[in-house]
MARZA-909820 format. One record per atom (N, C-alpha, C): atom name; residue number from 1; residue in three letters; x, y, z. Coordinates in Angstrom, 1 decimal. Example, Ala and Ser with C-alpha at 12.3 -4.5 7.8 and 13.67 -1.06 7.14 Angstrom:
! MARZA-909820
+------+------+------+--------+--------+--------+
| name | resi | resn |   east |  north |     up |
+------+------+------+--------+--------+--------+
|    N |    1 |  ala |   13.2 |   -5.7 |    7.8 |
|   CA |    1 |  ala |   12.3 |   -4.5 |    7.8 |
|    C |    1 |  ala |   13.2 |   -3.3 |    7.8 |
|    N |    2 |  ser |   12.8 |   -2.2 |    7.1 |
|   CA |    2 |  ser |   13.7 |   -1.1 |    7.1 |
|    C |    2 |  ser |   12.9 |    0.0 |    7.9 |
+------+------+------+--------+--------+--------+
This chain:
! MARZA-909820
+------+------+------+--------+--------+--------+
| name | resi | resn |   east |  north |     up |
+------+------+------+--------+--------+--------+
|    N |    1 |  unk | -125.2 |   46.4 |   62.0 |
|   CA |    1 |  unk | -124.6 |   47.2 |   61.1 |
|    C |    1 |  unk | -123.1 |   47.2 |   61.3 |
|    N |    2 |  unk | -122.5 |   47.4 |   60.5 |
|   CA |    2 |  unk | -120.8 |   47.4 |   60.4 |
|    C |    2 |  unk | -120.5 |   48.6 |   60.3 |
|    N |    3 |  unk | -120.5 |   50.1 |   60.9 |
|   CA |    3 |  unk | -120.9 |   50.8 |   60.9 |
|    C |    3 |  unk | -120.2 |   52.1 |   62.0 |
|    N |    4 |  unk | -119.1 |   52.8 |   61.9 |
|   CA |    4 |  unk | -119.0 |   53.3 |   63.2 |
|    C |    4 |  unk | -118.8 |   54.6 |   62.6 |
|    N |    5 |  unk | -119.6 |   55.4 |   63.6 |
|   CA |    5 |  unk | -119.2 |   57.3 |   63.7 |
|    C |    5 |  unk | -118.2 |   57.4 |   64.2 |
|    N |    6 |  unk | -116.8 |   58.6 |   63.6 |
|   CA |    6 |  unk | -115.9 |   58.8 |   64.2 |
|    C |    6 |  unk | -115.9 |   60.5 |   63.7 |
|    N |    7 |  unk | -115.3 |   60.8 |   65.0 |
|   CA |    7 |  unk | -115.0 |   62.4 |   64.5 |
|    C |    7 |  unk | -113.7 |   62.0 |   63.5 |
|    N |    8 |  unk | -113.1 |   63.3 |   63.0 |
|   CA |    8 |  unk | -111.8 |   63.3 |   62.2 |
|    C |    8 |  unk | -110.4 |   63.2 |   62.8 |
|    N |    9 |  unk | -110.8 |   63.7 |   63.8 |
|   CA |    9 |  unk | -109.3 |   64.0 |   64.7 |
|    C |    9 |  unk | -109.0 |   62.0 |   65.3 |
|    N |   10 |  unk | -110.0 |   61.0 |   65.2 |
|   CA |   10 |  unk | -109.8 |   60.0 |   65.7 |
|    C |   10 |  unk | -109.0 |   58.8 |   64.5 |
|    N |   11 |  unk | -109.4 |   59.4 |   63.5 |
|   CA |   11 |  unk | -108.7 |   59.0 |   62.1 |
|    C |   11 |  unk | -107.1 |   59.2 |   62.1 |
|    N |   12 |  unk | -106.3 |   58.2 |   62.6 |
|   CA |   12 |  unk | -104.9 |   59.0 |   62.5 |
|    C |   12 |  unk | -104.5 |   58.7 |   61.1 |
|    N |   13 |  unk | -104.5 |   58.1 |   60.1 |
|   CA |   13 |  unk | -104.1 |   58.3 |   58.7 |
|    C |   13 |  unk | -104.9 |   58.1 |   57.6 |
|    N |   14 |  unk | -105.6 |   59.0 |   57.1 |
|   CA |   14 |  unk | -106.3 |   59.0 |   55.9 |
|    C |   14 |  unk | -106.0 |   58.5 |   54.7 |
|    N |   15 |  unk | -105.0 |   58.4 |   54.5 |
|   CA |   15 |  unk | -104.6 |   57.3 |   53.3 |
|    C |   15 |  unk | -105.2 |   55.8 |   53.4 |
|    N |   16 |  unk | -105.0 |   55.1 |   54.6 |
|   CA |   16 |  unk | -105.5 |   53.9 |   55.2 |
|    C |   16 |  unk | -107.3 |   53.6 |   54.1 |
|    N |   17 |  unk | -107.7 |   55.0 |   54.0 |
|   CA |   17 |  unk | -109.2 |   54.6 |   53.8 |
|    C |   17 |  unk | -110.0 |   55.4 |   52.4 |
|    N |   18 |  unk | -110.6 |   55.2 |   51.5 |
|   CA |   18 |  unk | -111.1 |   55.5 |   50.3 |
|    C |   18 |  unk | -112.7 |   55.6 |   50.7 |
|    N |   19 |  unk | -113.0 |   56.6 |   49.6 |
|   CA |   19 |  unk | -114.3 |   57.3 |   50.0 |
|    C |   19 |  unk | -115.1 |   56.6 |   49.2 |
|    N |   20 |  unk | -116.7 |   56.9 |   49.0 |
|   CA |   20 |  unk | -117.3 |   55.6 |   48.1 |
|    C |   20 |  unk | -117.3 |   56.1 |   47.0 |
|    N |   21 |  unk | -117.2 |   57.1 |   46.3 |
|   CA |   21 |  unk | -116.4 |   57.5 |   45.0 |
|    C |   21 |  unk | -115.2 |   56.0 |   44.8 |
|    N |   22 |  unk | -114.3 |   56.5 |   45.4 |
|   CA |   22 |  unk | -113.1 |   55.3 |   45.3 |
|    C |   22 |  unk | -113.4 |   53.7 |   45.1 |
|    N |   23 |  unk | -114.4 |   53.8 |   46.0 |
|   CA |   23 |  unk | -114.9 |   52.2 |   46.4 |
|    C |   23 |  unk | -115.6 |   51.8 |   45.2 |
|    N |   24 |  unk | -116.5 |   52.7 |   44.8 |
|   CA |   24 |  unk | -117.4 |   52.5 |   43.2 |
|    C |   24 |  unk | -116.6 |   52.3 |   42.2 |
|    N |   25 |  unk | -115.7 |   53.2 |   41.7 |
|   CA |   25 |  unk | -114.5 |   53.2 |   40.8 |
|    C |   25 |  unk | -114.0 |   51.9 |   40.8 |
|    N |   26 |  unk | -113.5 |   51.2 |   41.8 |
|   CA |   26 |  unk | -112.6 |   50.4 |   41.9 |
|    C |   26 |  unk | -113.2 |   48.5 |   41.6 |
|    N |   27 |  unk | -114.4 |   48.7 |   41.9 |
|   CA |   27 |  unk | -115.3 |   47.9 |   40.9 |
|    C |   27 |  unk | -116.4 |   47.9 |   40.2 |
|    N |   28 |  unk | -115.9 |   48.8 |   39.2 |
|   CA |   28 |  unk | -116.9 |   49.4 |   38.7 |
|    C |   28 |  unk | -118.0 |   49.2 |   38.3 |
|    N |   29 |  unk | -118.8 |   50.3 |   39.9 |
|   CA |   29 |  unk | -120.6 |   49.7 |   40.0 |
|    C |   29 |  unk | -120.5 |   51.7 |   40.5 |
|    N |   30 |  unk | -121.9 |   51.8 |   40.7 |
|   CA |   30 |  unk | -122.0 |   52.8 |   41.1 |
|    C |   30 |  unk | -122.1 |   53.7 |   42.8 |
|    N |   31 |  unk | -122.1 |   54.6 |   42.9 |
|   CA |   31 |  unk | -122.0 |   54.8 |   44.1 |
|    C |   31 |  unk | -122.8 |   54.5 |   45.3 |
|    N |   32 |  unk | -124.1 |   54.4 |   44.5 |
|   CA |   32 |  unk | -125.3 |   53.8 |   45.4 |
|    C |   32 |  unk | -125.3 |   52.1 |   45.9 |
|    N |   33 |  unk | -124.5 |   51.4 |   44.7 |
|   CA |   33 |  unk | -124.7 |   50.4 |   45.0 |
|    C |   33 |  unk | -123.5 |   50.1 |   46.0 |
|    N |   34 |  unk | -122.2 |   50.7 |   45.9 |
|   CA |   34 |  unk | -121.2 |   50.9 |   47.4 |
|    C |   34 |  unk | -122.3 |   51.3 |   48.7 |
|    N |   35 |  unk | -123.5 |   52.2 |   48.7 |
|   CA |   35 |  unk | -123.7 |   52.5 |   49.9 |
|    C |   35 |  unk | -124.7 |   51.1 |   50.6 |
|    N |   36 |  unk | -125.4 |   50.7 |   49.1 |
|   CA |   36 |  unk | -125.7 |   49.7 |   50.0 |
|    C |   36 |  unk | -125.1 |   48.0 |   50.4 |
|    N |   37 |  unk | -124.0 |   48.5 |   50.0 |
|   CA |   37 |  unk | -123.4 |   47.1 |   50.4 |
|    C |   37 |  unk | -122.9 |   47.6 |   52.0 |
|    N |   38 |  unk | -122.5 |   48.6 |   52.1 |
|   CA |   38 |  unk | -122.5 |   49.3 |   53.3 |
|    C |   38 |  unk | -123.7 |   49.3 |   54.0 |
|    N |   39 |  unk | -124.9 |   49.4 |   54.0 |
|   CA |   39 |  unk | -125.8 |   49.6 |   54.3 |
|    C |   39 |  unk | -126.2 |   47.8 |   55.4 |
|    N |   40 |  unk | -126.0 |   47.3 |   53.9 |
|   CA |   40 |  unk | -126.8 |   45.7 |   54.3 |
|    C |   40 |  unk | -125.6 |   45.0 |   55.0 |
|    N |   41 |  unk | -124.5 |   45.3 |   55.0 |
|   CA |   41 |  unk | -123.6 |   45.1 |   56.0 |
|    C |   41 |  unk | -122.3 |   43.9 |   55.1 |
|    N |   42 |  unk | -122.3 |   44.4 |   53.9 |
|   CA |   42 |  unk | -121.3 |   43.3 |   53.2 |
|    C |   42 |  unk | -119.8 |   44.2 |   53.4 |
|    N |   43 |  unk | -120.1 |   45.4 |   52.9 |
|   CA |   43 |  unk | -118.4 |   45.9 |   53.4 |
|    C |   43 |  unk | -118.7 |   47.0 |   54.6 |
|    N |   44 |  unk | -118.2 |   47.0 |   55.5 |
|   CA |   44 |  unk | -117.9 |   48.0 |   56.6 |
|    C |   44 |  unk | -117.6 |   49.4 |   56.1 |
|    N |   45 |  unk | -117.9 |   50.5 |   57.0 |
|   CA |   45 |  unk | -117.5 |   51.6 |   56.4 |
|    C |   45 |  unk | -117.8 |   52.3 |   58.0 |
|    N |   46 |  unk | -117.0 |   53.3 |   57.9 |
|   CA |   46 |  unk | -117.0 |   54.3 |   59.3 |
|    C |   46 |  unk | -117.5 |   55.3 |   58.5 |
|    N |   47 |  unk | -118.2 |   56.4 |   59.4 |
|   CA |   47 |  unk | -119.3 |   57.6 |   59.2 |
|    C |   47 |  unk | -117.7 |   59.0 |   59.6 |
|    N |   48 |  unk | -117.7 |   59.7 |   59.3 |
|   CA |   48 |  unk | -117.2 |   61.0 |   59.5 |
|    C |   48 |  unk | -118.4 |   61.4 |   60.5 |
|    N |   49 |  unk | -118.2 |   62.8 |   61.6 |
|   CA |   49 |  unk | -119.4 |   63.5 |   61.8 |
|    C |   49 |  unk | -119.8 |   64.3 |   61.0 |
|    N |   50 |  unk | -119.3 |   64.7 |   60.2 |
|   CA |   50 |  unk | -120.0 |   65.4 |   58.9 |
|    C |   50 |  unk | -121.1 |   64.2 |   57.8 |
|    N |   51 |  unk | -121.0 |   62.8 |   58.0 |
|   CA |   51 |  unk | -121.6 |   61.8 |   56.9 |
|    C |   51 |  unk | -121.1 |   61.3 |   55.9 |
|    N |   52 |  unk | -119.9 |   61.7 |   55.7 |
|   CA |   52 |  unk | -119.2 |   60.7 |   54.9 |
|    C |   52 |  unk | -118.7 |   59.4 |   55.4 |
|    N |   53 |  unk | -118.9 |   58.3 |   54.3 |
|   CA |   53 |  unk | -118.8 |   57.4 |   54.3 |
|    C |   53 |  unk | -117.2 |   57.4 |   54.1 |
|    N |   54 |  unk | -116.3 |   56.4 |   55.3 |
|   CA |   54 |  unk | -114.7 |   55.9 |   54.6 |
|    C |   54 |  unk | -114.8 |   54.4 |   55.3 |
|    N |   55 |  unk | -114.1 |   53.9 |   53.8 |
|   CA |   55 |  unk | -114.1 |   52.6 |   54.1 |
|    C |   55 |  unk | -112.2 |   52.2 |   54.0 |
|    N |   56 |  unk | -112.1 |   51.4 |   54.9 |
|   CA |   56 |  unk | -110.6 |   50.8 |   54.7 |
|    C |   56 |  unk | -110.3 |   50.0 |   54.0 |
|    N |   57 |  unk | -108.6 |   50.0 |   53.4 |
|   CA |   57 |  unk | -108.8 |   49.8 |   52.3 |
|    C |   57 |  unk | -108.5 |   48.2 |   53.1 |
|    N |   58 |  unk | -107.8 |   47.9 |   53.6 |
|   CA |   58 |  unk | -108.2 |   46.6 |   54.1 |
|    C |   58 |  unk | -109.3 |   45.3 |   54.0 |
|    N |   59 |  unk | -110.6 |   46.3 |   54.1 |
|   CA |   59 |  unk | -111.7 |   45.7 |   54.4 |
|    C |   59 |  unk | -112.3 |   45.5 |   52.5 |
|    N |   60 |  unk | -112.0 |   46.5 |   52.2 |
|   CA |   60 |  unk | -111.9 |   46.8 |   50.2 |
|    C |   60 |  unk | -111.2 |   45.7 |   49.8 |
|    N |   61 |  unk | -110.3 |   45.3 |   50.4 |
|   CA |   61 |  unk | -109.3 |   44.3 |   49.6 |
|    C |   61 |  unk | -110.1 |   43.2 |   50.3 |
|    N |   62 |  unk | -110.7 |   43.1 |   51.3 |
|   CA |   62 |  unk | -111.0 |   41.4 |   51.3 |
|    C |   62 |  unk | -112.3 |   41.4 |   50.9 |
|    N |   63 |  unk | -113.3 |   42.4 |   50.8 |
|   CA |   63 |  unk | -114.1 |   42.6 |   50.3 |
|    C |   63 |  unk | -114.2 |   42.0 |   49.1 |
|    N |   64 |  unk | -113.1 |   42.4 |   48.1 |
|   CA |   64 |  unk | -112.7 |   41.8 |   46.5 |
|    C |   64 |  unk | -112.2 |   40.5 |   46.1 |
|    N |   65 |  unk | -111.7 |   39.8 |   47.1 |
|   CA |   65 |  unk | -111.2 |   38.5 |   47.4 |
|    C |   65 |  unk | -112.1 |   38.1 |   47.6 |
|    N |   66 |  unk | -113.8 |   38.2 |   48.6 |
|   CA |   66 |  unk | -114.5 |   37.4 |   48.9 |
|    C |   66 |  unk | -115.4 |   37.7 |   47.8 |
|    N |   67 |  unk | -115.7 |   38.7 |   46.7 |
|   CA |   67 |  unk | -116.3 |   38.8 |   45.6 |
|    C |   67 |  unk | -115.8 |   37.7 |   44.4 |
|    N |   68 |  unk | -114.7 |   37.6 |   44.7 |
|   CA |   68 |  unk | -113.9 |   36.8 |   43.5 |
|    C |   68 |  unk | -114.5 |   35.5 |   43.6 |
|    N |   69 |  unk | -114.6 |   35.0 |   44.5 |
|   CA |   69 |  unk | -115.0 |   33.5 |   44.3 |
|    C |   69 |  unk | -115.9 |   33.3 |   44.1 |
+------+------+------+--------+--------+--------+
C-alpha cells in the first residue's frame, strides 16, 4: 500500500496536500473512485489519525501526467 498514518502536528504545510473531495473534482470522477485508486495503490495518499485521506499535490500532478498517456 502507498499509504502512511500521520498525526497533524507532523504535516508542516497543509496547502502542499488536497483532500479526496479535491482529488475527485479535479478529474472529474467521484470520490469513491479517488479512494480506490488509493486503495489499489495507483495514487498515494497519507491517513490523518482522525481517517482522512490527504494526498499531495505532487503525487496529483504526476498522477495526471501518467493518466494522460
Amino acid at each position: 500500500m502507498h499509504r502512511t498514518q500521520v498525526g497533524n502536528d507532523n504535516l508542516s504545510d497543509l496547502d502542499e496536500y488536497m483532500l479526496t473531495g479535491d482529488v475527485a473534482r479535479r478529474f472529474d470522477v467521484s470520490a469513491v473512485t479517488v479512494r480506490l485508486w488509493s486503495d489499489c495503490g495507483r495514487l498515494r495518499s497519507l491517513r490523518t489519525a482522525s481517517g482522512t485521506r490527504l494526498f499531495a499535490r505532487r503525487d496529483v500532478e504526476q498522477f495526471a501526467q501518467w493518466r494522460a498517456k
